[in-house]
LOBA-439546 format. One line per 5 residues: number of its first residue (from 1); for each residue x, z, y of C-alpha. Coordinates in nm, 4 decimals. Layout:
REM residues N
NUM = X:Z:Y | ...
//
This chain:
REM residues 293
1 = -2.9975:1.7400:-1.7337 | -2.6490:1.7606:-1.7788 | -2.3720:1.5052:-1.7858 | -2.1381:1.6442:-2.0432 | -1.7693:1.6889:-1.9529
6 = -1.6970:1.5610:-1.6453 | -1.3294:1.5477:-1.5162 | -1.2782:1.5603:-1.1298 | -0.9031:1.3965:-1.0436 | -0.8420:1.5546:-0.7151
11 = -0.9320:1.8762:-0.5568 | -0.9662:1.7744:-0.2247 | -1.2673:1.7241:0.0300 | -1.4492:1.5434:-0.1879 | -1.3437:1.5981:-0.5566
16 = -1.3865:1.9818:-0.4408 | -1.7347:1.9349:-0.3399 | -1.8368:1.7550:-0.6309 | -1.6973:2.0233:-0.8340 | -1.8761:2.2917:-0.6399
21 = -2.2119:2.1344:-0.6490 | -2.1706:2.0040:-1.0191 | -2.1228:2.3869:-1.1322 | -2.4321:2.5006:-0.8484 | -2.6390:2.2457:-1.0337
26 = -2.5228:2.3241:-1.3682 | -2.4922:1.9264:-1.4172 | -2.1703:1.9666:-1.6506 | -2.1148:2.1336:-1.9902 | -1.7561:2.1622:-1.9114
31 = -1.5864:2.0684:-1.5786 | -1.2134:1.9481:-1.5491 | -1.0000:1.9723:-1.2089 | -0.7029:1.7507:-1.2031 | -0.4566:1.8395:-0.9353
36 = -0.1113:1.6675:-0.9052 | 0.0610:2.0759:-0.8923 | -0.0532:2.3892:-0.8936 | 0.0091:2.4485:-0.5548 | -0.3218:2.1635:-0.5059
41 = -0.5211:2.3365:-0.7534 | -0.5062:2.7070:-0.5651 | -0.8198:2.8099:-0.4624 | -1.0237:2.5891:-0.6724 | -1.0382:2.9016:-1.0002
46 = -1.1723:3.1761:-0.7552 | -1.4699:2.9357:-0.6046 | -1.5300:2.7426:-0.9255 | -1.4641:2.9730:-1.1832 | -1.6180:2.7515:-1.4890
51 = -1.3342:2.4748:-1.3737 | -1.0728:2.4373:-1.6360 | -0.7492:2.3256:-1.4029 | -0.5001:2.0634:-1.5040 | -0.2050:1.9027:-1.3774
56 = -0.1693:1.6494:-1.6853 | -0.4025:1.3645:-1.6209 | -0.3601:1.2680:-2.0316 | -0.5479:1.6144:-2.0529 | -0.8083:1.5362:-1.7788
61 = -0.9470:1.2021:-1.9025 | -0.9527:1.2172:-2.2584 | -1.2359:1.3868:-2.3378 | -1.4253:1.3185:-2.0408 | -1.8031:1.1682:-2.0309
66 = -1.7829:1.1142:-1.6678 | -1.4123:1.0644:-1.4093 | -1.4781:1.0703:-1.0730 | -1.1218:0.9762:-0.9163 | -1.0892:1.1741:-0.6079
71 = -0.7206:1.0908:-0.5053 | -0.5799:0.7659:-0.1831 | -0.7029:0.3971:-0.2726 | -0.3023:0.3266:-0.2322 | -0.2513:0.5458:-0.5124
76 = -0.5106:0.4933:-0.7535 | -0.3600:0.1877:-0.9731 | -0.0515:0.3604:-0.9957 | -0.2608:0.6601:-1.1716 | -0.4776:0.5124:-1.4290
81 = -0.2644:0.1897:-1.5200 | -0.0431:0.4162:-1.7387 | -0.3657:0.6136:-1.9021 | -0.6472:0.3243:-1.8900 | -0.6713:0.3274:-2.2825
86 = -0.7274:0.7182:-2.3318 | -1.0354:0.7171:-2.1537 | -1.3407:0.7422:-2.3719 | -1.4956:0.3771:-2.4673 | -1.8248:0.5259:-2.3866
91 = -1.7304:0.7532:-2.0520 | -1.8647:0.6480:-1.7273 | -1.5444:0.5528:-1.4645 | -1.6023:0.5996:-1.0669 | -1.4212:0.6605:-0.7849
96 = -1.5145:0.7877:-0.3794 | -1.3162:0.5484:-0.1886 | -1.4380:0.4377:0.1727 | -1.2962:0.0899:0.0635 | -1.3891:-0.1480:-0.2066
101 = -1.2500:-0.4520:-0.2220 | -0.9387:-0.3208:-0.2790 | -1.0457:-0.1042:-0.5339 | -1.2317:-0.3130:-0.7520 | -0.9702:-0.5795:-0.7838
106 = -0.7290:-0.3032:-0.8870 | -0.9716:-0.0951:-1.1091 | -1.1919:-0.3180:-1.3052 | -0.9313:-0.5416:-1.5251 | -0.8062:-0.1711:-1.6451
111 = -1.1514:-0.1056:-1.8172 | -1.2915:-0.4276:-1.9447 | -1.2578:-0.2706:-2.3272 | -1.1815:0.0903:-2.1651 | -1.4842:0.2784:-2.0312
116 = -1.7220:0.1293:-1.8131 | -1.6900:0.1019:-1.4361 | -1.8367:0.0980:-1.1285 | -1.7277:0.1728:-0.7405 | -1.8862:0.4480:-0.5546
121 = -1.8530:0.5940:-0.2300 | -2.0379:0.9069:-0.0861 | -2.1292:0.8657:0.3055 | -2.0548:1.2031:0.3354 | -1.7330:1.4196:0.4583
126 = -1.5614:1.5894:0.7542 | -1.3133:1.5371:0.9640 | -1.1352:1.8231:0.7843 | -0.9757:1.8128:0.4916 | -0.8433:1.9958:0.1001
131 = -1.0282:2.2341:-0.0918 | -1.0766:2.4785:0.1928 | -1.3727:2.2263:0.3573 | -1.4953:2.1399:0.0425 | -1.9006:2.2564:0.0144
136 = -2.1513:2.2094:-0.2758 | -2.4191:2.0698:-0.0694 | -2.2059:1.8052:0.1017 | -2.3997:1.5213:-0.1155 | -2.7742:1.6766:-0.0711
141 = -2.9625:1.3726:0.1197 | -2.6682:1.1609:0.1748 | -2.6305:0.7721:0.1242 | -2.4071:0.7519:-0.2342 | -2.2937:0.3527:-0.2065
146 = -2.2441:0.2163:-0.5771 | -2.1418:-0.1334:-0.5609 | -2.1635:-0.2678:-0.9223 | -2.0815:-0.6329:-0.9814 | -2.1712:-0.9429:-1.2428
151 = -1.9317:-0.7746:-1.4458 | -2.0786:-0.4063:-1.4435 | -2.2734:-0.2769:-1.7507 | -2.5806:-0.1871:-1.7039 | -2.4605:0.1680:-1.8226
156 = -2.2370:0.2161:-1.5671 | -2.5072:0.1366:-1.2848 | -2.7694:0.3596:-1.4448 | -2.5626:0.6524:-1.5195 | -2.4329:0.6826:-1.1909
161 = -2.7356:0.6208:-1.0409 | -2.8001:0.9734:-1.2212 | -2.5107:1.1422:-1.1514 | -2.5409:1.0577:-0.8023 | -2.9123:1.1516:-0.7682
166 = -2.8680:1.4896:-0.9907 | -2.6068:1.5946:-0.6842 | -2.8577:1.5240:-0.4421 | -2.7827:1.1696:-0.2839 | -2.9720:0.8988:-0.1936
171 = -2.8239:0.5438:-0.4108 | -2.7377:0.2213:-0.2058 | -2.6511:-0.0642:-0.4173 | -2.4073:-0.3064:-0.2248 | -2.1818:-0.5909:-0.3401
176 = -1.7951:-0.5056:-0.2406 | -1.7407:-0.7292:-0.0055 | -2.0899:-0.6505:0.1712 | -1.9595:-0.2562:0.1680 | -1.6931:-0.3426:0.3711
181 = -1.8169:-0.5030:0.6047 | -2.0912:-0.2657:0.6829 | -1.8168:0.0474:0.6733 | -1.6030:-0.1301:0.8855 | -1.8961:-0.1472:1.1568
186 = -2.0233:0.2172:1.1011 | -1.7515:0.4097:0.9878 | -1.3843:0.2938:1.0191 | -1.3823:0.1198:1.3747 | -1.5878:0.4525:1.4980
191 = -1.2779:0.6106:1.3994 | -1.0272:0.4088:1.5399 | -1.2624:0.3620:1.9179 | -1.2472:0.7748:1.8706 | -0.8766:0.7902:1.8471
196 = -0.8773:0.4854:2.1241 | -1.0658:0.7308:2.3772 | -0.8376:1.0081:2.3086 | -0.5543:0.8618:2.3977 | -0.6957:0.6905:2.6965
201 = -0.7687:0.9502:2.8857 | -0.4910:1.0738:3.1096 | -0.3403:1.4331:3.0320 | -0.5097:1.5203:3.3604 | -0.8250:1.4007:3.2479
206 = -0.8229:1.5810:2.9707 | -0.8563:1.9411:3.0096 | -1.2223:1.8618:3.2311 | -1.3770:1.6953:2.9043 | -1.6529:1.8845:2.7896
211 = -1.9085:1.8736:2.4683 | -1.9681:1.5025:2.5111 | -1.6064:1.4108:2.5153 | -1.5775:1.6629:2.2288 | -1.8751:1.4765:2.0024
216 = -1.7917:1.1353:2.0799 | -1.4296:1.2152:1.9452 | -1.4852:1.4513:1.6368 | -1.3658:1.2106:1.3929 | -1.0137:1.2019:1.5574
221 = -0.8976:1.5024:1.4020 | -0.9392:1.3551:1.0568 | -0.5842:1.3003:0.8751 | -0.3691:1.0124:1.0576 | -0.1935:0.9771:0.7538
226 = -0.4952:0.9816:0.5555 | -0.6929:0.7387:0.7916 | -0.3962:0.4671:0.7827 | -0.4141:0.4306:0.4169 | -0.8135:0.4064:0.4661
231 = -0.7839:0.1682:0.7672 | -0.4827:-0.0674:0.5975 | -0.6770:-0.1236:0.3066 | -0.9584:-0.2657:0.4785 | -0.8136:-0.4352:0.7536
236 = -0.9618:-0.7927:0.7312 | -1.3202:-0.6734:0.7643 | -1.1977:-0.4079:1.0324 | -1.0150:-0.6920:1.2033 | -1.3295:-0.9117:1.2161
241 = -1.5366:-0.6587:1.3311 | -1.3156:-0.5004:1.5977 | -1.2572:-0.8529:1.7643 | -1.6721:-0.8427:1.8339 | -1.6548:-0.5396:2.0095
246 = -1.3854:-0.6294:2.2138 | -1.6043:-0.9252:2.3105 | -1.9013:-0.6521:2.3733 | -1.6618:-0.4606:2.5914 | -1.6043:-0.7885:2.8048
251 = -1.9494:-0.8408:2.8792 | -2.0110:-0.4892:2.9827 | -1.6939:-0.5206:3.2275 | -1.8599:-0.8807:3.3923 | -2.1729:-0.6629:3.3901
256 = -2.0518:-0.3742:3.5547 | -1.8408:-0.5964:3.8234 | -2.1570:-0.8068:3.8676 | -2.1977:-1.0308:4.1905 | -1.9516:-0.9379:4.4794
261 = -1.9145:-0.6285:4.2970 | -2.2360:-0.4607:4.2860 | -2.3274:-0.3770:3.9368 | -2.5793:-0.6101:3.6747 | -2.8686:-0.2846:3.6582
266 = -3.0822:-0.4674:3.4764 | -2.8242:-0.5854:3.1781 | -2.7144:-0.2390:3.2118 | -3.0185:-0.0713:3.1432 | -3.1156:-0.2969:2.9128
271 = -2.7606:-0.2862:2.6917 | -2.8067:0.1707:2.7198 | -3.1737:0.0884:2.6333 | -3.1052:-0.0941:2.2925 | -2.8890:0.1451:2.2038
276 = -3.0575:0.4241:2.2607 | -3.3606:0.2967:2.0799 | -3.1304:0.2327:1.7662 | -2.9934:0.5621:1.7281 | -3.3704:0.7091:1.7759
281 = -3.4766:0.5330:1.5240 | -3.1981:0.6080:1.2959 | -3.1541:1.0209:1.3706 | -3.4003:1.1179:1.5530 | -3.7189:1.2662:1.3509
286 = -4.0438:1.2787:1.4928 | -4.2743:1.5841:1.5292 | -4.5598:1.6375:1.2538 | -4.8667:1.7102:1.4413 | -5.0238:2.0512:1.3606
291 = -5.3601:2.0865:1.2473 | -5.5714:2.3900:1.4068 | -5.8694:2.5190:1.3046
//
């Protein structure tokens, strides 16, 4: 199976990994890099050599079967307002943002008799970032959201279904809103309770933390400037959330002051209990017996 020309507009993380696994896979008959410079497209000819590189997004789309847009939510209007009508009427349109919403509302009106489109968003990444962390397995046996609406052709659900399944991901269907919501909860208030434990710890704390400290607070060293954009644009459903888990965070401090100040055990145990049983369940795999003869 391959998916024709497919045209990758940014050569970062993730449009760098999806052009690394796409020519692994030999998914595309001819693969186009968009990068705003050539300074942002350096590297990407040595590792991909197949890629044809452009910095004139006219070029990029116009022949494409399949645009994956790769680039900020903040800055994706601004980039395909001016171009909308170039784009094949029968190319598939997608994007990798961690935020919806947002990007449906600015996205779909562009390509109601342009293209056909649908939101995507790979639960995959790093807390590193550009071309130089980009990987062609990144997508093998991760969640690939696609959050098609009333309005989405049937097209654009099934052919990106494929594309997503042909890198290796597993397809989610969610509504917008639903996304994020449920990204709020798992992946953008994890970020900002990382960055929260950071900078509560004293400086003289600090240098004693060790690999748990480390783990809990990976996803800190992801891009601040990046991470704004990414927490801005979904700040109602972060807001929500966040103001539940500061009402979690009061109930463990009554339960760890308890009666005259001797800790609630048993609500203790039974709060590190639940959560240790979810994240079994969700990560942890259990043995397969072994059959002897």
């Amino acid at each position: 199976m391959t998916f024709g020309t497919v045209a990758i507009l940014g050569p970062g993380l993730i449009g760098g990994s999806l052009a690394l696994a796409l020519a692994e896979r030999k998914l595309a008959d001819r693969l186009i890099v968009y990068g705003r410079s050539q300074t942002s497209l350096y590297g990407i000819q040595s590792a991909c050599p197949m890629a044809e590189l452009t910095s004139d997004p006219q070029v990029a789309v116009k022949d494409a079967d399949i645009v994956v847009l790769c680039m900020p939510i903040e800055a994706m209007f601004a980039f395909v307002a001016p171009i909308a009508h170039l784009f094949k009427p029968s190319a598939l349109v997608t994007d990798v943002g961690s935020v919806k919403g947002r990007v449906e509302r600015d996205l779909a009106p562009l390509f109601v008799n342009n293209a056909h489109w649908i939101g995507s968003h790979p639960m995959a990444g790093s807390e590193k970032s550009g071309f130089a962390a980009a990987r062609a397995d990144l997508f093998s046996g991760a969640k690939i959201i696609i959050t098609p609406t009333e309005k989405s052709s049937l097209l654009a659900d099934k052919k990106s279904e494929e594309f997503w399944r042909a890198l290796g991901g597993h397809v989610v269907r969610l509504d917008p809103e639903t996304h994020d919501n449920y990204v709020a909860q798992i992946s953008h208030i994890p970020h900002l309770i990382a960055s929260a434990l950071v900078n509560h710890a004293g400086q003289e704390a600090l240098p004693l933390a060790g690999g748990g400290f480390r783990d809990t607070t990976r996803i800190a060293s992801g891009s601040p400037a990046l991470w704004t954009e990414i927490l801005s644009a979904n700040a109602g459903a972060i807001a929500r959330d966040l103001n539940r888990l500061i009402r979690d965070l009061c109930n463990l401090e009554i339960i760890l002051k308890g009666v005259d100040g001797i800790p609630d055990k048993t609500s203790l145990l039974h709060y590190l209990q639940k959560a240790q049983d979810s994240r079994s369940h969700l990560y942890d795999t259990k043995p397969t017996s072994s059959k002897h003869p």
